[in-house]
C-alpha positions in Angstrom: -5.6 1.2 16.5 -4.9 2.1 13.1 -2.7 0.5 10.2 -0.8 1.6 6.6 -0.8 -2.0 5.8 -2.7 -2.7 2.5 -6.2 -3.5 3.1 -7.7 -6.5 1.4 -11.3 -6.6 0.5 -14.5 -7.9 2.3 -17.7 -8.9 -0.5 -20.3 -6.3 -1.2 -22.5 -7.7 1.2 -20.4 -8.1 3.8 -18.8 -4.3 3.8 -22.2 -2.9 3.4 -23.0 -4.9 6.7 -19.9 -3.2 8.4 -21.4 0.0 7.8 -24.9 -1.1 9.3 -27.2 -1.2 6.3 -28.5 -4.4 4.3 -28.9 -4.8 0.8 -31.9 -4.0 -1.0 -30.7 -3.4 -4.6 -29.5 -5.5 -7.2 -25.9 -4.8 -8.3 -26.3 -4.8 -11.9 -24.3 -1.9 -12.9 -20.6 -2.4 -14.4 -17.9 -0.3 -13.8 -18.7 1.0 -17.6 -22.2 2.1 -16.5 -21.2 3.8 -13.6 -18.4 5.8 -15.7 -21.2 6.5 -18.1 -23.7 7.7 -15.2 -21.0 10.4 -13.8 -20.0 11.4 -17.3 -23.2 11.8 -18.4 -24.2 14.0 -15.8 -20.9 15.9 -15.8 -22.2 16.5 -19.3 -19.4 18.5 -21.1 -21.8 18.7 -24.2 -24.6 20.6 -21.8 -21.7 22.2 -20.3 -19.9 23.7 -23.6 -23.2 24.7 -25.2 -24.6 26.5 -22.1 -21.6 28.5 -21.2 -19.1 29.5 -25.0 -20.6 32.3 -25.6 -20.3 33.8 -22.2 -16.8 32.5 -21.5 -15.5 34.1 -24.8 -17.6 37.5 -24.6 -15.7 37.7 -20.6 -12.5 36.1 -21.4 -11.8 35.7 -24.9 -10.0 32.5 -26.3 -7.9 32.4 -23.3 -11.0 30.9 -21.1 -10.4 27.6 -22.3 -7.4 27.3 -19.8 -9.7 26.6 -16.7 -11.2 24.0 -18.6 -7.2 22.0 -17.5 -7.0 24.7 -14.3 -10.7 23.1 -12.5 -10.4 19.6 -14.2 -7.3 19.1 -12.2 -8.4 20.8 -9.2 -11.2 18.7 -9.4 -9.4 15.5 -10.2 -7.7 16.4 -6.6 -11.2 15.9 -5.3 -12.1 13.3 -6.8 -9.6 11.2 -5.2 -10.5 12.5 -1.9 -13.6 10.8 -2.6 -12.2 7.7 -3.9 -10.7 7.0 -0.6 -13.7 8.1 0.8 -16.1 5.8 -1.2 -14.0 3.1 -1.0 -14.7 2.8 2.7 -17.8 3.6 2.2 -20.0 2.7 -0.5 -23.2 2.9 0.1 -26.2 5.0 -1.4 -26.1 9.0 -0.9 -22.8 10.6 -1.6 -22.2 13.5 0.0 -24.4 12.8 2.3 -23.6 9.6 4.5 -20.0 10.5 3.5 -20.7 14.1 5.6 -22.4 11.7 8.2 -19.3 9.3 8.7 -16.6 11.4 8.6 -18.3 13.8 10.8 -21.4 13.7 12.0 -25.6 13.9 11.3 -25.8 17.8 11.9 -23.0 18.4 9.4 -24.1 16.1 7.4 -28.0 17.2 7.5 -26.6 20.8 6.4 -24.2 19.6 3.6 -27.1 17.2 1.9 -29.4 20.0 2.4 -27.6 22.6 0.4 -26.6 19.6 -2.1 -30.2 18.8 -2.9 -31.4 21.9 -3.9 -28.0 22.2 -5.7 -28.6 19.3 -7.8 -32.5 19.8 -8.2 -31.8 23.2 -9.8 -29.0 21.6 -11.9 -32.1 19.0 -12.9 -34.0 22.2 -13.9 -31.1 24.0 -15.8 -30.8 21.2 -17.9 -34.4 20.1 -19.1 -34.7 24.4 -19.7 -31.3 23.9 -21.7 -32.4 20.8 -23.6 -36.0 22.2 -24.3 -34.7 24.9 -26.8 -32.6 21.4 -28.5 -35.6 19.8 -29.0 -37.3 23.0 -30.5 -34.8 23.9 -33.0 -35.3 19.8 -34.3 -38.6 20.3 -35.5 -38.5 23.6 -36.1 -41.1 24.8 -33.3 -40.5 28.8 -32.4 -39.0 28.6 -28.9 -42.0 30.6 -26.9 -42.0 30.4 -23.1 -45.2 28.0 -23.9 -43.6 25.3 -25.9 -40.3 25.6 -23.9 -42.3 24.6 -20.4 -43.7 21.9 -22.9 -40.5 20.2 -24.3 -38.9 20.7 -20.5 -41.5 19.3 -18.6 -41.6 16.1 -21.8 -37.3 15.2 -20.8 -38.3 15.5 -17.0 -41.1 12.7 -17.5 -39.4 10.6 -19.7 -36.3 10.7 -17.8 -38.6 9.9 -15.1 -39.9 6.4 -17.0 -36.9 4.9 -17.4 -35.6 5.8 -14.2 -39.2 3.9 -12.6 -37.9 0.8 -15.2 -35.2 -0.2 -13.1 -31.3 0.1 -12.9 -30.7 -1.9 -15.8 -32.4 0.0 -17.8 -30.9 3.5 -16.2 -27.1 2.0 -17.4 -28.0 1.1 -21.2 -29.0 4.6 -21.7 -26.2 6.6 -19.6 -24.2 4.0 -21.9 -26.1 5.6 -24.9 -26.1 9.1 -23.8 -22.0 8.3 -23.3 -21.8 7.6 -26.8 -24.0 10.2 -27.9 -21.9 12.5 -25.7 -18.5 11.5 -26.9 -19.7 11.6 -30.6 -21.2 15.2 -30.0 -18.0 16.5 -28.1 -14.7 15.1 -29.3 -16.1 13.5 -32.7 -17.6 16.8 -33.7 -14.5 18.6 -32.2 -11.9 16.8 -33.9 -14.1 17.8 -37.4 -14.2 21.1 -36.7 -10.4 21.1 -35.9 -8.9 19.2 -38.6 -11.4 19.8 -41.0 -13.2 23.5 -40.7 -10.5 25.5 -38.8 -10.8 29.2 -39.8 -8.1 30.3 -37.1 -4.4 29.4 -35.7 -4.0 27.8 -32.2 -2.2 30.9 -31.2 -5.4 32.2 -30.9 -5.8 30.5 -26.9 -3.3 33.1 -26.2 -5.1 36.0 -27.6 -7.3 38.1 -25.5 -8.9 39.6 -28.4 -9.3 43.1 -26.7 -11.6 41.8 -23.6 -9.1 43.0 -21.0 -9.3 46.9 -22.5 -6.4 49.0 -21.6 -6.1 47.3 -18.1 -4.8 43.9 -17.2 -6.2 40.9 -18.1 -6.1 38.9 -15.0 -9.0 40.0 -13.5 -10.8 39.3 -16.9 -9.5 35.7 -16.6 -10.4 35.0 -13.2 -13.9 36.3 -14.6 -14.1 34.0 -16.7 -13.6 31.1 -14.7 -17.4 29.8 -15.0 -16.1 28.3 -18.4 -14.7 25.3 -16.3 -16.1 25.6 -13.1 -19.3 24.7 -14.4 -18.4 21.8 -16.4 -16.4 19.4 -13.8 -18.9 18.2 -11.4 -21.2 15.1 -11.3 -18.4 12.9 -10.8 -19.8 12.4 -7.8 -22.9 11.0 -9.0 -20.8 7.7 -9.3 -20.9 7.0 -5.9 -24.9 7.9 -5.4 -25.4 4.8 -6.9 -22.8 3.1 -4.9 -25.7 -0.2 -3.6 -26.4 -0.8 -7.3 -22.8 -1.1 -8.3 -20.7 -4.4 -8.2 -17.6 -4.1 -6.7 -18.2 -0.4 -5.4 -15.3 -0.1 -3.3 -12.8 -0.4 -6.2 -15.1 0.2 -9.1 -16.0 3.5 -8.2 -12.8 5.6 -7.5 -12.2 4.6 -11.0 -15.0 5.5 -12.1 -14.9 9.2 -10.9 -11.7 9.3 -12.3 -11.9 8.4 -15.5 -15.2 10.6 -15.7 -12.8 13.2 -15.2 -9.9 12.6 -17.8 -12.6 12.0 -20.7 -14.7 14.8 -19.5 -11.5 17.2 -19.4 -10.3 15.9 -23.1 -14.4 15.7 -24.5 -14.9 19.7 -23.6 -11.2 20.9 -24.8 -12.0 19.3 -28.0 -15.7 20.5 -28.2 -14.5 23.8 -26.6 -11.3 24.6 -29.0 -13.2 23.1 -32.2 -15.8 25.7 -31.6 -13.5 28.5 -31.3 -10.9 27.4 -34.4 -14.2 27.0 -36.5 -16.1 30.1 -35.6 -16.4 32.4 -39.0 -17.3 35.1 -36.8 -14.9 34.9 -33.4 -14.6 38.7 -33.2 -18.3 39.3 -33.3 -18.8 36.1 -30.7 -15.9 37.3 -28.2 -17.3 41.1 -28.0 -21.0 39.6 -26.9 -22.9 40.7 -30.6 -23.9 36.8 -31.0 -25.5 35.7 -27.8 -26.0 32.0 -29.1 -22.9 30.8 -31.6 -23.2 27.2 -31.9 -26.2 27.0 -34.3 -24.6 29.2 -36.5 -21.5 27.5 -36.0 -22.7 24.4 -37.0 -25.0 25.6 -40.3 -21.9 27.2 -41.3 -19.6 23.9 -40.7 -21.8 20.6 -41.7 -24.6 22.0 -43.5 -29.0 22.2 -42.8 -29.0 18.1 -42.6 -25.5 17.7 -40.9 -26.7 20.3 -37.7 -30.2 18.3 -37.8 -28.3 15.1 -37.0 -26.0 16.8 -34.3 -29.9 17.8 -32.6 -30.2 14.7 -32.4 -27.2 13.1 -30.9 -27.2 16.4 -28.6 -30.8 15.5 -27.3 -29.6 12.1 -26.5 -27.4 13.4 -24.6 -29.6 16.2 -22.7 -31.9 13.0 -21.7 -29.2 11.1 -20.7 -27.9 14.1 -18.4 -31.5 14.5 -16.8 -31.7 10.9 -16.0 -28.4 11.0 -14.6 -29.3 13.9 -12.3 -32.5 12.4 -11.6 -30.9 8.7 -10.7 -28.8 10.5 -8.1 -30.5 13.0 -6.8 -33.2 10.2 -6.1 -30.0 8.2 -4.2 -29.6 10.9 -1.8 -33.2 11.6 -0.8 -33.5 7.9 -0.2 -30.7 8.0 1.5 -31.3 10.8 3.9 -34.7 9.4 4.4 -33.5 6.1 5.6 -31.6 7.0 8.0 -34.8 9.5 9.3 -33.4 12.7 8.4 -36.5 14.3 6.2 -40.0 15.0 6.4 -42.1 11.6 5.0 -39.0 9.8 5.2 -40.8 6.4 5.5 -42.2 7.0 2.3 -39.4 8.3 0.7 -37.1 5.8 1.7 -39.6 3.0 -0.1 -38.0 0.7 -2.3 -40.1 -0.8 -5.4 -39.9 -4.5 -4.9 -40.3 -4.9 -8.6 -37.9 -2.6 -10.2 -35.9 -2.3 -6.9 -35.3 1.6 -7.4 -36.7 4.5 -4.8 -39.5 5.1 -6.8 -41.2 7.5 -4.3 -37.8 9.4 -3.9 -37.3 9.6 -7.9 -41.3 11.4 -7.9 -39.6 14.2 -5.8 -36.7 14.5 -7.8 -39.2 14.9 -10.9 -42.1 17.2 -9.5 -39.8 19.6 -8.0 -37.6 20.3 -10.9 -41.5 21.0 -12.6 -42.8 23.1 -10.7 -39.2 25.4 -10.9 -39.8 24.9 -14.9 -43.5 26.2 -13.9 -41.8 29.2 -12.2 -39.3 29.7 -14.6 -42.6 29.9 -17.7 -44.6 32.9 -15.7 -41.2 34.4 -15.5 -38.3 33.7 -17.4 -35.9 35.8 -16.2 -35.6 33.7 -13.4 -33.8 31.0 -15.1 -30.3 32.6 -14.3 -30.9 33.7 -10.8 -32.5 30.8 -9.9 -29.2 28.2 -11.4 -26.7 30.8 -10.5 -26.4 29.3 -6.9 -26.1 25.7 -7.9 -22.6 26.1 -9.0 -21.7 27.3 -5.4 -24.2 24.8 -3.5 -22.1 22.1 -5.6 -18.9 23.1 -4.6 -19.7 24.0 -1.3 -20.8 20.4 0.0 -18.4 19.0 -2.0 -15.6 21.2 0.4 -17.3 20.5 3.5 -16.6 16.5 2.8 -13.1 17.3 2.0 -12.5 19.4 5.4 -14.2 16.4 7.3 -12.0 14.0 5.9 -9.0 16.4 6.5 -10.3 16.8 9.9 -10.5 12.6 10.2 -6.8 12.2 9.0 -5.8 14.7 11.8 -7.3 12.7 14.3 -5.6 9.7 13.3 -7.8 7.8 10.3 -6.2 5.9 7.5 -9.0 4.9 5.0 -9.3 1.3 5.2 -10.9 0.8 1.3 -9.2 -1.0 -1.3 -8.8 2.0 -3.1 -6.1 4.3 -1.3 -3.6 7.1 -2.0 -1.5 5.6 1.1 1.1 8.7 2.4 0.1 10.8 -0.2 -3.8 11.3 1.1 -2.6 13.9 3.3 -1.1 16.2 0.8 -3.5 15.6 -1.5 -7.0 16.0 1.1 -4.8 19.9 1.4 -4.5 20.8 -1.7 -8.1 19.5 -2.8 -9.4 22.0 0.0 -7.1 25.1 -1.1 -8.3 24.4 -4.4 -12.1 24.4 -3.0 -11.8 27.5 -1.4 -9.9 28.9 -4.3 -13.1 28.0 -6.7 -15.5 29.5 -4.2 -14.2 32.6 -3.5 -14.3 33.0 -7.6 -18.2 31.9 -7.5 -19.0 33.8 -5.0 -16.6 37.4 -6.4 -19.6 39.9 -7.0 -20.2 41.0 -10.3 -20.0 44.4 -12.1 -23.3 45.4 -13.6 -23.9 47.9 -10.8 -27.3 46.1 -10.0 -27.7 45.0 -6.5 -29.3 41.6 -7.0 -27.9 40.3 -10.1 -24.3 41.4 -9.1 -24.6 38.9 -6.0 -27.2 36.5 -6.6 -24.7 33.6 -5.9 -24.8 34.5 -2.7 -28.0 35.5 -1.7 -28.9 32.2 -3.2 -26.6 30.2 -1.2 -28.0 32.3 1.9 -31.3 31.9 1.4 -31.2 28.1 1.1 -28.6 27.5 3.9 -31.0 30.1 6.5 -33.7 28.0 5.9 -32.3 24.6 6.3 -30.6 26.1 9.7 -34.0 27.0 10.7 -35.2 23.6 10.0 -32.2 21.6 11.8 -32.5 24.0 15.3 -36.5 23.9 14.8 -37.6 20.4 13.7 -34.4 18.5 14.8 -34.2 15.9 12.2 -31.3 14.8 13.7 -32.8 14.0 17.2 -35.0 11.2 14.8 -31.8 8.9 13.5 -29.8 6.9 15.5 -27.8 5.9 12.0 -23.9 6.0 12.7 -22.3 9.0 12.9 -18.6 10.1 12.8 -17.1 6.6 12.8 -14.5 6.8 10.4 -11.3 5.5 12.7 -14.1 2.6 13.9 -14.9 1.2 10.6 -11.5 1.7 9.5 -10.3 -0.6 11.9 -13.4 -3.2 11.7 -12.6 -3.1 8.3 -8.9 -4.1 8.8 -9.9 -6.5 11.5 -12.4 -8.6 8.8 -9.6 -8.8 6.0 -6.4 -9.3 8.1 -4.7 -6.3 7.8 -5.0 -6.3 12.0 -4.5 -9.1 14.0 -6.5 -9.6 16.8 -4.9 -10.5 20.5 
């Protein structure tokens, strides 16, 4: 039996108890924190600075536009999830989400290519943020002190995380700040105050199309936005920590999407207005613009004082990633789904974090960085699949919950789209498949691996987790619910009223 009547609210405890778990965290994290954990690791600082000069040397000016285009396919997701979360909100994420709308096989596979995903995201960023760090004090950027400075933001990241949540929400809450000084407050300078070019120039290809049509140069160029708009999700990896999770963080996802989408058009388009040398930038002679962008714009003391706030923000990404990636370990380990799972799934007693699951989430990303120092030319192979491993388990909870709506469910959370969750679970998976048929185009270079190391990427990790599943059956070692969606819909109804019983 299922219902469209509003669905009132059961207290944390008590939900969490619906869904078969007990409580072992403290919810000490505000609706504010949580924002500030999934914008921080949604990052549009990292994201501008990793990926302008490559977006404008493929697309030109013009590549700003998927910055709108993703951000509102990806709001479409994001309140897929809300609906999602809000009947749900417990630790994990993609994960138990997988689980409960579908079931542990699916779900083992999803959080298996999700992991790696985000570890390698945890790797790109400490790699990214070592270079910050170097160019403060000045240090020459060998692959030496890089592995240094990386390997320094993945332990201190991995400090505060072992201090507890409390201490995990004051600096996303500082790394927000930092963040939202670095993107829009530096963007709305450069606009108002350094602009060296008209806005028409979003609408001028600058020559990258050649004599042929631009539309396949656009659709190349895609990665300017597609790499920025996720970690949204990260929100709701948190989800036992949070008070109020089943209304809290829908919002949060979604506001971590409307100031992430405004943060990187500002940062984005203040670059681009400000640039003294856009024609050399857009036809690929200046491989990394923003330094000289910023000398140029506030001066030797003025771009020391952006390092900074741009560090902050770099740590506050990495213990973002860290925080969640650390969720959904734990999480999969509780319910028996990994090797060492009892130890993973350890809670500290006296900070009440996973401690043993945050180790992973620190060593592995290391011993990448390790890889990454005998040879650098790995870095790009190596993040180039993370994109795709992102958006591929985040598609693969939308089609389950599509698949639950055609079998009758009606999320029972407080937070719900009502008739519109239909339309909206479609066009969130068009828009999916859309986006990963883009990641996943070949490229043009004529070299075999780098044109399609996206895919063999992808490939490699899903054959081995395949392997694993058919080999070790993880999933024959949890008897955690499964695929219960219409169930705890209706339990859920029963407990606040919205059904009568007989």
């Amino acid at each position: 039996m299922s219902s469209n009547e509003p669905v009132g609210q059961l207290a944390d405890d008590e939900h969490l108890s619906v869904l078969g778990y007990e409580g072992k965290f403290d919810r000490s994290m505000s609706l504010w924190a949580n924002f500030a954990l999934g914008f921080t690791y949604l990052s549009p600082l990292v994201g501008v600075y990793s990926l302008l000069a490559v977006a404008l040397s493929t697309g030109g000016p013009p590549s700003i536009w998927w910055i709108v285009i993703v951000a509102c396919g990806q709001m479409l997701v994001a309140l897929v999830f809300g609906e999602v979360v809000s009947q749900y909100p417990i630790h994990g994420g993609i994960y138990p989400w997988a689980r409960r709308l579908w079931g542990r096989r699916y779900a083992w596979l999803a959080a298996w290519v999700y992991i790696w995903a985000m570890i390698v995201t945890i790797t790109a960023v400490a790699e990214f943020g070592a270079g910050f760090v170097a160019s403060l004090f000045g240090a020459e950027l060998t692959p030496a002190v890089n592995l240094a400075f990386a390997l320094g933001l993945l332990l201190l990241a991995l400090a505060i995380n072992f201090s507890g949540t409390k201490w995990l929400a004051r600096i996303a809450r500082i790394g927000l700040f930092a963040e939202l000084i670095g993107v829009i407050g530096l963007g709305l300078y450069l606009l108002i105050f350094q602009r060296k070019h008209d806005f028409s120039v979003f609408f001028d290809t600058m020559g990258t199309a050649g004599d042929g049509s631009y539309v396949p140069v656009f659709f190349a160029s895609a990665l300017a936005g597609l790499f920025l708009f996720y970690g949204f999700e990260a929100c709701g990896d948190v989800a036992e920590e949070v008070s109020d999770p089943a209304r809290r963080i829908p919002r949060a996802m979604i506001m971590t999407i409307l100031v992430g989408a405004v943060s990187a058009l500002f940062s984005f388009g203040g670059y681009v207005l400000a640039a003294p040398n856009l024609e050399d930038i857009v036809a690929g002679k200046v491989a990394d613009p923003i330094p000289a962008i910023l000398e140029a714009t506030l001066g030797t003391a003025g771009a020391k004082l952006f390092l900074v706030i741009a560090i902050l923000a770099f740590i506050s990404c990495v213990l973002s990633l860290q925080a969640a990636a650390s969720r959904l370990l734990y999480s999969f380990a509780r319910d028996g789904m990994l090797p060492g799972h009892a130890w993973l799934s350890k809670v500290s007693e006296r900070s009440k974090v996973p401690t043993n699951a945050l180790i992973v989430a620190c060593t592995v990303p290391a011993l990448i960085c390790v890889l990454i120092f005998i040879n650098e030319n790995i870095l790009v192979p190596v993040t180039s699949f993370a994109i795709l491993g992102i958006y591929l388990a985040f598609q693969m909870v939308v089609f389950a919950s599509l698949w639950q709506r055609f079998k009758g469910w009606k999320p029972a959370g407080p937070f719900s789209l009502g008739a519109l969750g239909m339309i909206v679970n479609v066009l969130a998976l068009a828009y999916g498949v859309f986006a990963m048929i883009l990641l996943a185009t070949p490229g043009a270079s004529g070299d075999f691996f780098t044109d399609n190391v996206v895919l063999i990427g992808l490939a490699v990790v899903m054959v081995t987790g395949l392997l694993y599943l058919f080999i070790a059956r993880p999933d024959s070692k949890s008897d955690a619910p499964e695929g219960d969606a219409r169930e705890v819909a209706d339990e859920i109804r029963r407990r606040t009223g919205a059904i009568k019983v007989d």
